[in-house]
N, C-alpha and C positions, 0 to 999 in steps of 0.2 A: 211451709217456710223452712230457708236452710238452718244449721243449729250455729251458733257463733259460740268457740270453747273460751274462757277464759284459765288461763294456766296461773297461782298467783304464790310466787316463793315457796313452792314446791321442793321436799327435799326428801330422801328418802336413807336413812342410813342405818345397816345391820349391824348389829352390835358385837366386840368379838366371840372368835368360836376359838379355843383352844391356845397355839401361842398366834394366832392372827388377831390381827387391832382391828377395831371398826371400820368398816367400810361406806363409805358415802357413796353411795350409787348416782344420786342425785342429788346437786347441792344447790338451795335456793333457785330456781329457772323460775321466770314470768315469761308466760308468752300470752297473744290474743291472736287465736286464730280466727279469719273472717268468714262468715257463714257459706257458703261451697265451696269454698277454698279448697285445693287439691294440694294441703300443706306437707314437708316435707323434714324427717329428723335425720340428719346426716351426719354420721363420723365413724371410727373406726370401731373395733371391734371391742366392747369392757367401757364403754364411753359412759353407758345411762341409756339412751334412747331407747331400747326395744324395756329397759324399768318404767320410762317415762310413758310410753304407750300404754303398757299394763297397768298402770294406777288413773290411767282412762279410763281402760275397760274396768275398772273395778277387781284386779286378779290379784293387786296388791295395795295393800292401805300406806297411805305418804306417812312420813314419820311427821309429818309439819307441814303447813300451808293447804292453800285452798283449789278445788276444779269446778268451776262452773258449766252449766250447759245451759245458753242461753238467758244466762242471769241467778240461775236456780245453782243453788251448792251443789255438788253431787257428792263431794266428795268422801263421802263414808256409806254410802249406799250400794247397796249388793248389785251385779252385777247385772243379775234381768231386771234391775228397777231404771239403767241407763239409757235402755233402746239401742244400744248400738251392735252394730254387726262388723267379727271378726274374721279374718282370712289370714289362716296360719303360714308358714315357711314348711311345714308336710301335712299342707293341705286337711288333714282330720279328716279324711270319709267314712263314712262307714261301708266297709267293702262290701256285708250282704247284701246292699240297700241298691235299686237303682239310680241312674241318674236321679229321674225327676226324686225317686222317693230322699235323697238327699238334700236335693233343694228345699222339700219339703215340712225338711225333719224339724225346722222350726216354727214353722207354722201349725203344724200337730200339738206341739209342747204347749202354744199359744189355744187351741182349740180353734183353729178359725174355721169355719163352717166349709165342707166338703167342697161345695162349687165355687166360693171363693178361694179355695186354695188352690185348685187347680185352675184357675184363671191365673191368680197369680205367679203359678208355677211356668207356666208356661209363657210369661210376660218377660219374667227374668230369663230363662232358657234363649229366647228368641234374642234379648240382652245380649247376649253373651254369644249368639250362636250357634247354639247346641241343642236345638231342640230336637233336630233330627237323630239326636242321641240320645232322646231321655230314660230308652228301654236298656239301657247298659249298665253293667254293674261296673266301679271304677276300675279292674284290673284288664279293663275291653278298652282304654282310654290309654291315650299318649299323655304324657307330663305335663303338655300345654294344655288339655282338655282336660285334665281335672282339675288345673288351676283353675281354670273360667267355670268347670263345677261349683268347685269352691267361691267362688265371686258369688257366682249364682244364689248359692245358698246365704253369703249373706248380706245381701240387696234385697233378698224375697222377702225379708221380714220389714222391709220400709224402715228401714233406722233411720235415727234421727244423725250419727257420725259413723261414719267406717272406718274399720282399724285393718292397717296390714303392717305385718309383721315380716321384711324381707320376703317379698312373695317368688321372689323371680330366681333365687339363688339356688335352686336346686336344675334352674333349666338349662339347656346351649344356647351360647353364645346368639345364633339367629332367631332361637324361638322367645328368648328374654328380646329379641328389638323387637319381635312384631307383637309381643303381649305387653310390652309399654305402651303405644301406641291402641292398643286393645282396651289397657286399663282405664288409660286417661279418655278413650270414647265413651268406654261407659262412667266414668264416675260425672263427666260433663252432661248425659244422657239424663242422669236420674237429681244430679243437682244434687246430691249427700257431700253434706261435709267431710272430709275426707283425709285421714294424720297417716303417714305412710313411711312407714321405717327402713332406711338402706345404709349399707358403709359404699353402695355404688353409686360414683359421684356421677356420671353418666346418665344412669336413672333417673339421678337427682335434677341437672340441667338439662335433661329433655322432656320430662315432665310436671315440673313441680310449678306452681304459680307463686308459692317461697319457699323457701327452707328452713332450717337453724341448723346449723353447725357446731356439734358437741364435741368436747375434750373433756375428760375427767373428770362425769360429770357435771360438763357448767356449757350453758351456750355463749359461746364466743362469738359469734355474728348472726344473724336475721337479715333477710332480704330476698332479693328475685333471684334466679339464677344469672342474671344480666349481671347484675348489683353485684354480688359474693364471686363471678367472672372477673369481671371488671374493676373491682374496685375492691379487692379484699383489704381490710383491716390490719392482720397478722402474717408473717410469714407461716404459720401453720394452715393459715385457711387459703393464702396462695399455692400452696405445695400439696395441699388435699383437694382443692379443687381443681383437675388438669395440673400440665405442666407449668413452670415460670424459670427463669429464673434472677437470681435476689442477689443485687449489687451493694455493697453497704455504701453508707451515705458518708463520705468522707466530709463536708462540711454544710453549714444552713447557712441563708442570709435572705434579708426581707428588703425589698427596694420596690416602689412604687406600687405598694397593694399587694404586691406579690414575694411568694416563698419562691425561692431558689436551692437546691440539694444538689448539691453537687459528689458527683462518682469519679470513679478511674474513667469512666469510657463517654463521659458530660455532664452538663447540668440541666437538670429539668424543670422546670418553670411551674409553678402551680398558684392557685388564687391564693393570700394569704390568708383570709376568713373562713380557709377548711378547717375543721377544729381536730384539732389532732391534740386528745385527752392526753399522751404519753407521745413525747418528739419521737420522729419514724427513724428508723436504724436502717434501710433498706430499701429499694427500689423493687417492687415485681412486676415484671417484664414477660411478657407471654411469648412463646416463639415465633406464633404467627407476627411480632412487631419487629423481629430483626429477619434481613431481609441478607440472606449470602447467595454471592452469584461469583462470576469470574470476570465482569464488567467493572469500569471505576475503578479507583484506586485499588490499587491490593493491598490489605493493611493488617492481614488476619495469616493465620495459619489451621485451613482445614486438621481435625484431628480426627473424625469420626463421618461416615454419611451412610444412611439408608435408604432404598429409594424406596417409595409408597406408591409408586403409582402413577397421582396426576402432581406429584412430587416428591421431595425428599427430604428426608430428617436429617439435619448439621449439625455439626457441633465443630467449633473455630476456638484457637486460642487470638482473644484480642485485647493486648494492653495487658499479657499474663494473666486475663480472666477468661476462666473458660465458659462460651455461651452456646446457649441453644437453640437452633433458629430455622429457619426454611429457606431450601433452595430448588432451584426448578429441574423439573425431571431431566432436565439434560444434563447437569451435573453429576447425572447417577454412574459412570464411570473413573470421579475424578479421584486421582488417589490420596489417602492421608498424607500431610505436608506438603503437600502442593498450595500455594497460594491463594487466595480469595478476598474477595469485598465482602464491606458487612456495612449495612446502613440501619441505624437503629431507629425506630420512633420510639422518643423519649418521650414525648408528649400523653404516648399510650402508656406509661408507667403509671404505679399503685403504689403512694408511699406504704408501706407496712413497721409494725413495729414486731419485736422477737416472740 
């Protein structure tokens, strides 16, 4: 059975060193992760998250509040009493050591009986791919193959949750997309709970089944990737995840059930029983929802265009705000101040607040 974490007001803060003031690493976070879950902690660099992993694994004790695993406290318990298996950001091998005997090294420490380990050993190897490398020592190994070593090693011990700690930032650009997709087969494979640390928002919405979203830190949002896409809360968590951009709300008004916010460039129409704790200051607007072309009225003034490909990246001054929007690869010749249409969907707006 998978492990279900609960996280409960969790805070973690070092007390000063010299003329620096205390530092809160972590300030009060709840979360409830659900048992396979392939959960996800996302923010910038100094936020908390890779603190908040480690007082999982047991490598640091909270200043305050509680970690459960599966109903049971853990949270002051040493490190091999958790079950859980970590995968560092430089990987940890031991160079002298083979593949497998890497895989291994924790089921040694464990004593599990010789023919059981090497069943095991070779269960996760095949996992991961790499079986027909188990005779290698890590510097016989591309970047990508001792990350999936390192998986290896720690999946073979059957945790009860797996931790990783930025696993992918050390690789290029191609080999981080095909070991996303790598990671998240196996963590679906073996069904481990699974808490996974990135500032790469990417990472984040191609494999996560949720995330939280840290600032300074405290989580600021919880949800799917769809959900924190599509419907951020803050202009910070519209602006860290993917592009937007954030029109302020020149005015509110409620008529028939419904909120009305009105901007420089329209008013957007929304149910009025969304509960918006704090009135929203802002509209986020994703590029994909404004649409610039040289068709229909011209109302805009091109300032910027890039082309990608199977299209191209705009930017228009409209109504003296500057937007950012997508236009069809045929535009990819057109030049700055040359005229253009922009047609907005307003409907796909995200109120956010600052």
């Amino acid at each position: 059975m998978s492990t279900a974490i609960e996280i409960r007001q969790i805070t973690k803060t070092y007390p000063p060193q010299g003329s620096q003031p205390a530092l809160t690493a972590v300030n009060n976070v709840s979360l409830d992760i659900q048992p396979g879950e392939l959960f996800f902690l996302l923010g910038p660099s100094g936020c908390g998250k890779t603190t908040l992993l480690r007082m999982i694994a047991g490598f640091i004790e909270p200043t305050s509040g509680q970690i459960l695993f599966n109903g049971k406290d853990i949270t002051h318990a040493d490190p091999n009493k958790r079950n859980t298996g970590m995968v560092f950001q430089s990987y940890a091998l031991w160079p002298h050591l083979t593949v497998a005997n890497n895989v291994g090294f924790g089921l040694k420490i464990r004593k599990t009986p010789a023919a059981e380990a090497a069943a095991r050993i070779r269960e996760a190897l095949d996992t991961v791919q790499m079986a027909q490398l188990s005779d290698r020592k890590p510097n016989q190994l591309s970047g990508g193959q001792q990350q999936r070593v390192a998986l290896a090693r720690a999946i073979v011990v059957r945790p009860d949750v797996l931790l990783l700690d930025e696993p992918l930032s050390n690789l290029d650009a191609k080999l981080r997309n095909e070991l996303r997709e790598e990671i998240r087969r196996v963590c679906r494979a073996v069904g481990i709970t699974t808490v996974y640390v990135t500032h790469d928002q990417r990472e984040a919405l191609t494999m996560a089944d949720r995330l939280a979203v840290f600032r300074m830190g405290n989580v600021v949002q919880v949800g799917t990737p769809d959900e924190l896409y599509q419907r951020p809360q803050s202009s910070f968590v519209a602006t860290f995840i993917g592009e937007t951009n954030l029109i302020p709300i020149l005015s509110s008004s409620s008529a028939g059930g419904r909120l009305l916010l009105t901007t420089a460039i329209g008013t957007a129409d929304f149910n009025s029983l969304t509960p918006f704790v704090i009135p929203p200051t802002a509209l986020s607007i994703r590029p994909e929802s404004i649409a610039i072309s040289i068709n229909g009225t011209l109302n805009a003034t091109l300032t910027s265009i890039d082309y990608l490909g199977s299209h191209c990246s705009a930017r228009v001054s409209y109504h003296n705000i500057d937007l950012h929007g997508i236009a069809p690869s045929s535009m990819r010749t057109a030049r700055p101040g040359s005229q253009c249409s922009v047609d907005i969907s307003l409907n796909a707006a995200a109120p956010v607040v600052e």
